[in-house]
C-alpha positions in Angstrom: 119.6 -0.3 -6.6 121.1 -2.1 -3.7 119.9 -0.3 -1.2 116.1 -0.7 -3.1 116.6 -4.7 -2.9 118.1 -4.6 1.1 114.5 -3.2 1.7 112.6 -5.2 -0.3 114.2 -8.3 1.7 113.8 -6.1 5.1 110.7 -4.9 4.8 108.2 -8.0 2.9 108.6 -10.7 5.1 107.8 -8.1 8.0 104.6 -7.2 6.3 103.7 -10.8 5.6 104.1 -11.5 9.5 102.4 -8.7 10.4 99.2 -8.8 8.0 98.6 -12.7 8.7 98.4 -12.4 12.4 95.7 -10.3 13.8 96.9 -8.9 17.7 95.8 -11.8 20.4 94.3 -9.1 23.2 93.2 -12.0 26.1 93.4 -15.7 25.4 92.7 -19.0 28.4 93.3 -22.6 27.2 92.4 -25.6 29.0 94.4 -29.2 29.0 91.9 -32.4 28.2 92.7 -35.3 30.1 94.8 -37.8 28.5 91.7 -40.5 28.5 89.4 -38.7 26.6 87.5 -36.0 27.0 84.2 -37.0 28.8 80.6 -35.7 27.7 80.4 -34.6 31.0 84.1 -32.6 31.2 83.3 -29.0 30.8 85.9 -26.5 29.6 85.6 -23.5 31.5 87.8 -20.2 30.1 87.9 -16.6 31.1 88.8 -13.9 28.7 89.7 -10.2 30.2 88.1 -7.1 27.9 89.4 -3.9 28.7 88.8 -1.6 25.6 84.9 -1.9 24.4 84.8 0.3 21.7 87.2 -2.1 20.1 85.6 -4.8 17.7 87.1 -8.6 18.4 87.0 -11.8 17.1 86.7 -14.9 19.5 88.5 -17.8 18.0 88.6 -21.0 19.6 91.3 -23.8 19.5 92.1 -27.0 19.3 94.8 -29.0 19.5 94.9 -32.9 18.9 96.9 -36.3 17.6 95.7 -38.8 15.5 94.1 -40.5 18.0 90.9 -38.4 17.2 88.5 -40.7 15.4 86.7 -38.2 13.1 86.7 -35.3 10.7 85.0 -32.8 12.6 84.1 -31.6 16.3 81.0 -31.0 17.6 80.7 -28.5 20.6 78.3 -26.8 22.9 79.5 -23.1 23.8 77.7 -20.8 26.4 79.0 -17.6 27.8 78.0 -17.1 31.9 77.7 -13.3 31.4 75.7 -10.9 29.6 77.7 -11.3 26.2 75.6 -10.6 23.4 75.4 -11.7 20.5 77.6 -14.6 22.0 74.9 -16.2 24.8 75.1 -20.2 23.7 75.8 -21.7 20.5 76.6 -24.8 18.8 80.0 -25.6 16.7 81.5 -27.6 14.6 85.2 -27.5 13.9 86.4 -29.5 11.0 89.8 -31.3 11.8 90.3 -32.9 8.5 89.5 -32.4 4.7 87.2 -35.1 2.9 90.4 -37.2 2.6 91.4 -37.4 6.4 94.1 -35.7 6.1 94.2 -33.2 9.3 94.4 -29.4 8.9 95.7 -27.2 10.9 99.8 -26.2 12.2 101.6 -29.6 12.7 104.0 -29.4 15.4 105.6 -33.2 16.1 101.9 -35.6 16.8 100.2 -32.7 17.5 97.7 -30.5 15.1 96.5 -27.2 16.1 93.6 -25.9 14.3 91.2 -22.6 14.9 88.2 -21.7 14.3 86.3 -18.1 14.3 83.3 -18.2 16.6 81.8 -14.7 15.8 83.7 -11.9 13.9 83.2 -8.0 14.9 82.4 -8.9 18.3 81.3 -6.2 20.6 81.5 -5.9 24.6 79.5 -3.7 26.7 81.1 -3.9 30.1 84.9 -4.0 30.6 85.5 -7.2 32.5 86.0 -11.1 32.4 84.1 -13.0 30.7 83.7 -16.6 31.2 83.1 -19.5 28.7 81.6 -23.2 29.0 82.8 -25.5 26.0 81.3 -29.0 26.1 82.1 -31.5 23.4 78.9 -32.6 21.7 80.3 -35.6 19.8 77.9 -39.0 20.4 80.7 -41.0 22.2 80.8 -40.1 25.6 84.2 -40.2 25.7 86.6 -39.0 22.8 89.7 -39.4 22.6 92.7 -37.2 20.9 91.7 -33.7 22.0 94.2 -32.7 24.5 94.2 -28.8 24.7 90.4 -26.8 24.3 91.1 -22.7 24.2 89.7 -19.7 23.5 91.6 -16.1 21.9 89.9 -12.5 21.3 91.9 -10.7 18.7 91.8 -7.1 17.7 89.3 -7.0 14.4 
């Protein structure tokens, strides 16, 4: 009986961790500058693929304070390569339920929240592959974002 309950204890919380996090294969982040981040400031992140016959999701990230003005994030995405389906798209991120309260990991005044961009993503070429994030909000400068990145983790 003890020995049932020692492994119990052992072995649960070890399958908790491992079936919440999916295995983070290439990731590239990018600081914002601390007076906004300008219509014009483009993010530009690389991800390495070596294994195509593996399918990926592409999560992005943010991380902000409460010095962002708004629920959600509007963004402008475009891959330089030949990344298909990924070529450009348009997302929105939502920061903050209907009551303003932020979502996300809190970690001191900063949130961290992610968002899947495309699940069961498939490469054709091993290689790096390079992303362009623009912020499409309608101020031309936002403030509160400080850190814009990018993860591909195992499907």
């Amino acid at each position: 009986m003890m020995n049932r309950v020692l492994y119990i204890a052992f072995c649960l919380p070890l399958l908790l961790l491992l079936s919440c996090n999916r295995e983070v294969i290439s990731s590239a982040h990018q600081d914002i500058p601390t007076d906004g981040w300008a219509m014009t400031d483009t993010v530009r992140l690389a991800l390495d693929v070596k294994d195509t016959a593996q399918a990926y999701d592409l999560a992005l990230t943010l991380r902000h304070t409460d010095r962002y003005n708004y629920q959600n994030l509007w963004l402008f995405i475009q891959s330089s390569d030949s990344l298909s389906p990924v070529q450009s798209d348009t997302v929105m991120a939502c920061l903050a339920d209907d009551r303003g309260r932020w979502l996300g990991t809190r970690a001191g005044n900063y949130y961290t929240g992610y968002v899947i961009i495309e699940r069961e993503l498939l490469f054709a070429e091993p290689g790096t592959y390079t992303f362009v994030i623009v912020q499409g909000m309608r101020d031309s400068v936002i403030p509160g974002i400080t850190d814009v990145g990018l993860e591909l983790r195992i499907r």
